[in-house]
Backbone as XML, in Angstrom:
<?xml version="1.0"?>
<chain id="A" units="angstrom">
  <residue number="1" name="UNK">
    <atom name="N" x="75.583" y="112.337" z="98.721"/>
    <atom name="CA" x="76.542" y="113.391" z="98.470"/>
    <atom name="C" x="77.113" y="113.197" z="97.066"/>
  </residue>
  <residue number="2" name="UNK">
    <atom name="N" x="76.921" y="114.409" z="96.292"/>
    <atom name="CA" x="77.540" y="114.251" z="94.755"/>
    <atom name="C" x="79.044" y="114.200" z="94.795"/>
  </residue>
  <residue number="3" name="UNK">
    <atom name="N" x="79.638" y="113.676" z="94.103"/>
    <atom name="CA" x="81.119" y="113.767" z="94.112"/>
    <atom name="C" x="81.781" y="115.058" z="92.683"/>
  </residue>
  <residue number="4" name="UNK">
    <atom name="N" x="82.490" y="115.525" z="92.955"/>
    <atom name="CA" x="83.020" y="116.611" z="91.918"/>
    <atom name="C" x="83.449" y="116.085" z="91.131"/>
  </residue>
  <residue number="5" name="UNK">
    <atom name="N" x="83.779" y="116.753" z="89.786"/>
    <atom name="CA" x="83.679" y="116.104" z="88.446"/>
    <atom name="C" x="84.934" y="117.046" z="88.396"/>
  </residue>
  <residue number="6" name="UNK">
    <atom name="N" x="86.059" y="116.107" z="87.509"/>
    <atom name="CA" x="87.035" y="116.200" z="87.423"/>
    <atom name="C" x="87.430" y="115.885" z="85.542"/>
  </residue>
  <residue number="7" name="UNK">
    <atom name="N" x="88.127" y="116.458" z="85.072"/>
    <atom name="CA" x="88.915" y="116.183" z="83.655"/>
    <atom name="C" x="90.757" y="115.751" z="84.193"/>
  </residue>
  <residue number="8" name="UNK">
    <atom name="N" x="90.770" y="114.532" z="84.050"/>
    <atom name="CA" x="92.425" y="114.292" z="84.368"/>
    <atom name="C" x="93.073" y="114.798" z="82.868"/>
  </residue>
  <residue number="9" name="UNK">
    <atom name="N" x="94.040" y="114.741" z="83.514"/>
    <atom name="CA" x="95.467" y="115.578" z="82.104"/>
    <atom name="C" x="96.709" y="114.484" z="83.066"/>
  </residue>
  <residue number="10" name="UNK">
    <atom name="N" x="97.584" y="114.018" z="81.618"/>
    <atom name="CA" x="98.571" y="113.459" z="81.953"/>
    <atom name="C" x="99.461" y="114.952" z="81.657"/>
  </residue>
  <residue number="11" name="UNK">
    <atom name="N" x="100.286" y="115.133" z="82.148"/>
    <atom name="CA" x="102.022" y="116.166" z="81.979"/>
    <atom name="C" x="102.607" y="115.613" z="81.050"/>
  </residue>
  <residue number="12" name="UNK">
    <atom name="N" x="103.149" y="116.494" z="80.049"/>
    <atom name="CA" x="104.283" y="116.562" z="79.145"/>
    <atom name="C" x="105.662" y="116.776" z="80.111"/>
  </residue>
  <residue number="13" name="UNK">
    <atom name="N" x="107.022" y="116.285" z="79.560"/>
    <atom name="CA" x="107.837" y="116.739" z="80.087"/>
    <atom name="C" x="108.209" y="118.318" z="79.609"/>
  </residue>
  <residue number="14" name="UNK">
    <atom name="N" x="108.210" y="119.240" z="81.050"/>
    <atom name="CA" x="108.464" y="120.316" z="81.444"/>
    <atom name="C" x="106.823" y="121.516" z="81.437"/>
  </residue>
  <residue number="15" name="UNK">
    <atom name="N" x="106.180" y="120.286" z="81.342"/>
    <atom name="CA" x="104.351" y="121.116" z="82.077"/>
    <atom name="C" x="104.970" y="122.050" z="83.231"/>
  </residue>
  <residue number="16" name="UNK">
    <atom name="N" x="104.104" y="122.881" z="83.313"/>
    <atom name="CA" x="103.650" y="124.233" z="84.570"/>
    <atom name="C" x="102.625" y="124.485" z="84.757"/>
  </residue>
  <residue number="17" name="UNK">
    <atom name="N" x="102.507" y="123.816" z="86.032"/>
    <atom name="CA" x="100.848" y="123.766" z="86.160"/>
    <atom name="C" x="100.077" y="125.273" z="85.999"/>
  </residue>
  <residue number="18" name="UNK">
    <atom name="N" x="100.629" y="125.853" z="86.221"/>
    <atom name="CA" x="100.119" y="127.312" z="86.327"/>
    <atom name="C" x="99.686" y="127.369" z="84.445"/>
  </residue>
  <residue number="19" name="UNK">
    <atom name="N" x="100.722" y="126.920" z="83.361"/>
    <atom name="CA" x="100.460" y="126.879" z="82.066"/>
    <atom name="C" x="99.242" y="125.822" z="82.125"/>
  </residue>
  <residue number="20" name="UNK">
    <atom name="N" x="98.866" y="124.231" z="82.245"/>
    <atom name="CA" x="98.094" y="123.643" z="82.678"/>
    <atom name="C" x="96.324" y="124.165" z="83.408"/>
  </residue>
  <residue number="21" name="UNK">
    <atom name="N" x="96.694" y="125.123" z="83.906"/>
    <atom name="CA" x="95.627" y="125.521" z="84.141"/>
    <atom name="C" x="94.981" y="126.436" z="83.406"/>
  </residue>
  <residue number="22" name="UNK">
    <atom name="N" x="95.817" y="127.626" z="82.867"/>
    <atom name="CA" x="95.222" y="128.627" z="82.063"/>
    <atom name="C" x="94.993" y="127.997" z="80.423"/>
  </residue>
  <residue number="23" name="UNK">
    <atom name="N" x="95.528" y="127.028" z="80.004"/>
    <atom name="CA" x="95.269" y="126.213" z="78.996"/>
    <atom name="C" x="93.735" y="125.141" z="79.108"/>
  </residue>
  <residue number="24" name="UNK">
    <atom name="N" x="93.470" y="125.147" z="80.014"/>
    <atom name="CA" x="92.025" y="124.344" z="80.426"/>
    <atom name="C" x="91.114" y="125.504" z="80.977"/>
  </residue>
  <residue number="25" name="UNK">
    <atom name="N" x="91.111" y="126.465" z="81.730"/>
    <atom name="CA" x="90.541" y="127.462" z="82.221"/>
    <atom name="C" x="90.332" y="128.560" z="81.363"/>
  </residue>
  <residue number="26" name="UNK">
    <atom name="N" x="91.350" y="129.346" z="81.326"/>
    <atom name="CA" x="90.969" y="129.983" z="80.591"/>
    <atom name="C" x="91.408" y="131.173" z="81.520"/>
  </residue>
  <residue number="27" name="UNK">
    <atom name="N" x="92.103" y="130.886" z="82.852"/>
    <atom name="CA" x="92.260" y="132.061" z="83.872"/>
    <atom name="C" x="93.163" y="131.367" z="84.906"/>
  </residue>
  <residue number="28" name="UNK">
    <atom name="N" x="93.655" y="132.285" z="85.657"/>
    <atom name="CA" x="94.927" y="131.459" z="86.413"/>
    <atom name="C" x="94.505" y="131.769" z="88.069"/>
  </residue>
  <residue number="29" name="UNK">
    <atom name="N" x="92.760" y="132.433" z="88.535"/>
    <atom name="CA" x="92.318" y="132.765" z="89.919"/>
    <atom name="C" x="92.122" y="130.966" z="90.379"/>
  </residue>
  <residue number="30" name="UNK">
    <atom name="N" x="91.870" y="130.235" z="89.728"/>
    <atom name="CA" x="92.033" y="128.610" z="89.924"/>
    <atom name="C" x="92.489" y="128.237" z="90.639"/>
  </residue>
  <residue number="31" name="UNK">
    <atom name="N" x="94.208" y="128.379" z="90.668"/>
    <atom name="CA" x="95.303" y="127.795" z="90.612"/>
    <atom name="C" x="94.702" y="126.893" z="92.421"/>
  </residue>
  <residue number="32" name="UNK">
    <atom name="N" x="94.834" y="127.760" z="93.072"/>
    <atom name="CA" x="94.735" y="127.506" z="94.791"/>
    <atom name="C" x="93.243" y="126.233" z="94.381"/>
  </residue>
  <residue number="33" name="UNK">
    <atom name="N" x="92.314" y="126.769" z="93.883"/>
    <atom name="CA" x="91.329" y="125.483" z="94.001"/>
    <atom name="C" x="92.042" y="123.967" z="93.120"/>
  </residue>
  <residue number="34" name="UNK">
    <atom name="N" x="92.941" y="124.163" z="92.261"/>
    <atom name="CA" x="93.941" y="122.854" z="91.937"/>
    <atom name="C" x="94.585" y="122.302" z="92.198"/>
  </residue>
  <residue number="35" name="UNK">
    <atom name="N" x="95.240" y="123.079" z="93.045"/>
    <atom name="CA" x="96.552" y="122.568" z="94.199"/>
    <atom name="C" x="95.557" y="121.794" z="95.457"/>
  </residue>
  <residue number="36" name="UNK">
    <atom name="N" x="94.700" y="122.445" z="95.617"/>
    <atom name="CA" x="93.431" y="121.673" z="96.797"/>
    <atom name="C" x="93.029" y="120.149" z="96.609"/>
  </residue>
  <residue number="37" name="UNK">
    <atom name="N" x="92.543" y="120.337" z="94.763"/>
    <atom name="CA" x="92.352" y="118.696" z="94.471"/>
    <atom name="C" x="93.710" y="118.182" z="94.567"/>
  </residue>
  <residue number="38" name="UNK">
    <atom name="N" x="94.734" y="118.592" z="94.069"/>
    <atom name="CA" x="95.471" y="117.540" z="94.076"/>
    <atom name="C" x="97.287" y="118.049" z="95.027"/>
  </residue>
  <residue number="39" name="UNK">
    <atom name="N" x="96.829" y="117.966" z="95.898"/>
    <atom name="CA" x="97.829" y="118.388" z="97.484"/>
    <atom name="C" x="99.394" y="118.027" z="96.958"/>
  </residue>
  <residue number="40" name="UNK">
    <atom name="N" x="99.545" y="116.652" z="96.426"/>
    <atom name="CA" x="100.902" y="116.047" z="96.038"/>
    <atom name="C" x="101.516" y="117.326" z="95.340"/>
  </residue>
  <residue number="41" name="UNK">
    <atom name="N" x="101.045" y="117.882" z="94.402"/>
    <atom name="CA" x="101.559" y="118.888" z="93.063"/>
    <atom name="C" x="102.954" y="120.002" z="94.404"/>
  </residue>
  <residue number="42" name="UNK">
    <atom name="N" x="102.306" y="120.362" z="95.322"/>
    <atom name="CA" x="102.434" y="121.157" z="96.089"/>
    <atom name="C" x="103.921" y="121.025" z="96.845"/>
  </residue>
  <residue number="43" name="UNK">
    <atom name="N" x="104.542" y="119.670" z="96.549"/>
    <atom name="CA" x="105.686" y="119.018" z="96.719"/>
    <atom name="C" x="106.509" y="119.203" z="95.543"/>
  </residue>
  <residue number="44" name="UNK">
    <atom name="N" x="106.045" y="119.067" z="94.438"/>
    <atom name="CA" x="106.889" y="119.061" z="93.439"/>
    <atom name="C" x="107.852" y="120.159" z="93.148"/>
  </residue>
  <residue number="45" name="UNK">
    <atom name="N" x="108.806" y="120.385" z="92.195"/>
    <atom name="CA" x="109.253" y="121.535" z="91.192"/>
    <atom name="C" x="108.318" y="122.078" z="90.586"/>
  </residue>
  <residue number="46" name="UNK">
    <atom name="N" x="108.359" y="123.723" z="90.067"/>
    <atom name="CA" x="107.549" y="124.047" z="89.433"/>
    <atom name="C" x="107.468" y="123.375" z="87.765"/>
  </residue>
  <residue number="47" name="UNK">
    <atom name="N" x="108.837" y="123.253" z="87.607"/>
    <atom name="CA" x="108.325" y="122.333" z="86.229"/>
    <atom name="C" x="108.383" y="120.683" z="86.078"/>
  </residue>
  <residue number="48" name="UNK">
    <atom name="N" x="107.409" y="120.447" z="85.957"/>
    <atom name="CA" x="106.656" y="119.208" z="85.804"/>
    <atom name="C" x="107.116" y="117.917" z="85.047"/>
  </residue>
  <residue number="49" name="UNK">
    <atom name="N" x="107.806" y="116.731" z="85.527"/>
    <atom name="CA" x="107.757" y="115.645" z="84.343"/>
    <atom name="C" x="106.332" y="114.747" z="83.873"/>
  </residue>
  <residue number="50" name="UNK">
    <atom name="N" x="106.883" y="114.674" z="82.869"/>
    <atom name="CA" x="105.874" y="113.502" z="81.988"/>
    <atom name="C" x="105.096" y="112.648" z="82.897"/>
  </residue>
  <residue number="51" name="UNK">
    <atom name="N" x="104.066" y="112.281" z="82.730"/>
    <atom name="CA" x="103.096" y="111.599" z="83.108"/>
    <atom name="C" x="102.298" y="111.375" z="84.317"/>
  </residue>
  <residue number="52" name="UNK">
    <atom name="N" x="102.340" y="112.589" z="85.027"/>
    <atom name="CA" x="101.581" y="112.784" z="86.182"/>
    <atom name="C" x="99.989" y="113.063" z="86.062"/>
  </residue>
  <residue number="53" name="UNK">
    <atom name="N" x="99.205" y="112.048" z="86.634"/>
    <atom name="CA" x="97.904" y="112.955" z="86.554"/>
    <atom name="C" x="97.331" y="114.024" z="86.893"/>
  </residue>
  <residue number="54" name="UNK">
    <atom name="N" x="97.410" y="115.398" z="86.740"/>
    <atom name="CA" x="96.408" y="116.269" z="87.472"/>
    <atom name="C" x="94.971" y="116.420" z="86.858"/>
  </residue>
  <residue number="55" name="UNK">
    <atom name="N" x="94.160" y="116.382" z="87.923"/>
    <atom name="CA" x="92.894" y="116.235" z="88.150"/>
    <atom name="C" x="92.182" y="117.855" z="87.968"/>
  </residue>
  <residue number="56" name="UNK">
    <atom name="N" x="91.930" y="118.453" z="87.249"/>
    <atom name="CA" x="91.097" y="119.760" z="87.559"/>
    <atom name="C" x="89.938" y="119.845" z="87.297"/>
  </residue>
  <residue number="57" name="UNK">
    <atom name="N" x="89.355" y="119.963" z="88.621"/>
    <atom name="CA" x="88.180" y="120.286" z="88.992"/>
    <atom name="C" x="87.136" y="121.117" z="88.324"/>
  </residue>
  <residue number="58" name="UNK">
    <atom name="N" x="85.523" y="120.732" z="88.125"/>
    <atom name="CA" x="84.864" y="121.236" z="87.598"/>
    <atom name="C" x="84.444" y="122.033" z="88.488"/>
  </residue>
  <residue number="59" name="UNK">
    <atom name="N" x="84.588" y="124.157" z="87.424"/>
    <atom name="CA" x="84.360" y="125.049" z="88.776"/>
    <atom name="C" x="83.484" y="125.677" z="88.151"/>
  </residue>
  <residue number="60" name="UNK">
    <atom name="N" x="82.811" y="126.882" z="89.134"/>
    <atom name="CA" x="81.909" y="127.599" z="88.183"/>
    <atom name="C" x="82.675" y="128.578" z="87.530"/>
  </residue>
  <residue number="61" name="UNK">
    <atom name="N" x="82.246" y="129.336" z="86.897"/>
    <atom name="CA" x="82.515" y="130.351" z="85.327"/>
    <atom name="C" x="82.247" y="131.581" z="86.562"/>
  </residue>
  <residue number="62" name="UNK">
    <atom name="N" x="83.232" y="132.446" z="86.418"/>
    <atom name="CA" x="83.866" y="133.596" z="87.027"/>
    <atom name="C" x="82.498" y="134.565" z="87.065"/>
  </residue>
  <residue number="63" name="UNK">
    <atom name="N" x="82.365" y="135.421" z="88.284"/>
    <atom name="CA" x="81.306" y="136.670" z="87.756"/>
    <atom name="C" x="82.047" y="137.906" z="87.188"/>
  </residue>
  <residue number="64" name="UNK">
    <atom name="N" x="80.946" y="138.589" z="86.544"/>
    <atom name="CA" x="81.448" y="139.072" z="85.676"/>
    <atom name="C" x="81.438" y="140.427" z="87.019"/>
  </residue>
  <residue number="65" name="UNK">
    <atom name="N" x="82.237" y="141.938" z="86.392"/>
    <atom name="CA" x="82.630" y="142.999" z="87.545"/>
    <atom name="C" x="81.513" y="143.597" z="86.423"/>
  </residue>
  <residue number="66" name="UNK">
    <atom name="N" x="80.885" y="144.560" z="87.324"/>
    <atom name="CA" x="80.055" y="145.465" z="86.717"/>
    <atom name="C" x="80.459" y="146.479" z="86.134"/>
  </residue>
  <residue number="67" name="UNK">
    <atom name="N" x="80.544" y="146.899" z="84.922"/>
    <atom name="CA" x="81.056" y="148.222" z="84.272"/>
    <atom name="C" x="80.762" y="149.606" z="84.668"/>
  </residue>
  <residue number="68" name="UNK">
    <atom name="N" x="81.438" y="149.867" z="84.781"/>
    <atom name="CA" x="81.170" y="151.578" z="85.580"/>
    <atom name="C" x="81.529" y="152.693" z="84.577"/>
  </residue>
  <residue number="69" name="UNK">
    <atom name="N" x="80.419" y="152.907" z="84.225"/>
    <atom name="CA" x="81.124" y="154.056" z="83.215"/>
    <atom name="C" x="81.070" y="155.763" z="83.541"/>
  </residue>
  <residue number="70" name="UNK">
    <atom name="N" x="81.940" y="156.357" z="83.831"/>
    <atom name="CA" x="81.960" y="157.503" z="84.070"/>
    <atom name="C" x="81.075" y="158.727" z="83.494"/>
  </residue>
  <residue number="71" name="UNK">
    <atom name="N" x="81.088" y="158.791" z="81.937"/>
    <atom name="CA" x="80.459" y="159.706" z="81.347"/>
    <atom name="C" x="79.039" y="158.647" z="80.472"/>
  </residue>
  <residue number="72" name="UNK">
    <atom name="N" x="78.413" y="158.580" z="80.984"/>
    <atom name="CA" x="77.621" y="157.646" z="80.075"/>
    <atom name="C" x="75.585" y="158.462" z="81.044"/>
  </residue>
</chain>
């Protein structure tokens, strides 16, 4: 069984993981698969002290929505 591949991040004082994520992602549909790796976060305040590890998970790259173009 492969194990998931992870990038740790230490927290600045007053991180948001929600900022944390869209700063590594690139998108904030994540969030629920981050809180999954790391359950503790889920206890905390939303804003974050210094030096916590969060772990985010290597995910796949979003599909794309098919363009619908009306007059085309």
């Amino acid at each position: 069984m492969t194990r998931p591949i992870f990038k740790r991040v230490i927290t600045r004082d007053g991180d948001v993981l929600d900022d944390l994520v869209w700063r590594h992602y690139g998108r904030s549909d994540v969030l629920t698969a981050v809180l999954e790796a790391n359950p503790q976060l889920a206890q905390l305040p939303p804003v974050l002290v210094a030096g916590l590890v969060v772990e985010l998970p290597d995910l796949p790259l979003p599909t794309e929505a098919p363009v619908i173009r009306l007059w085309s």
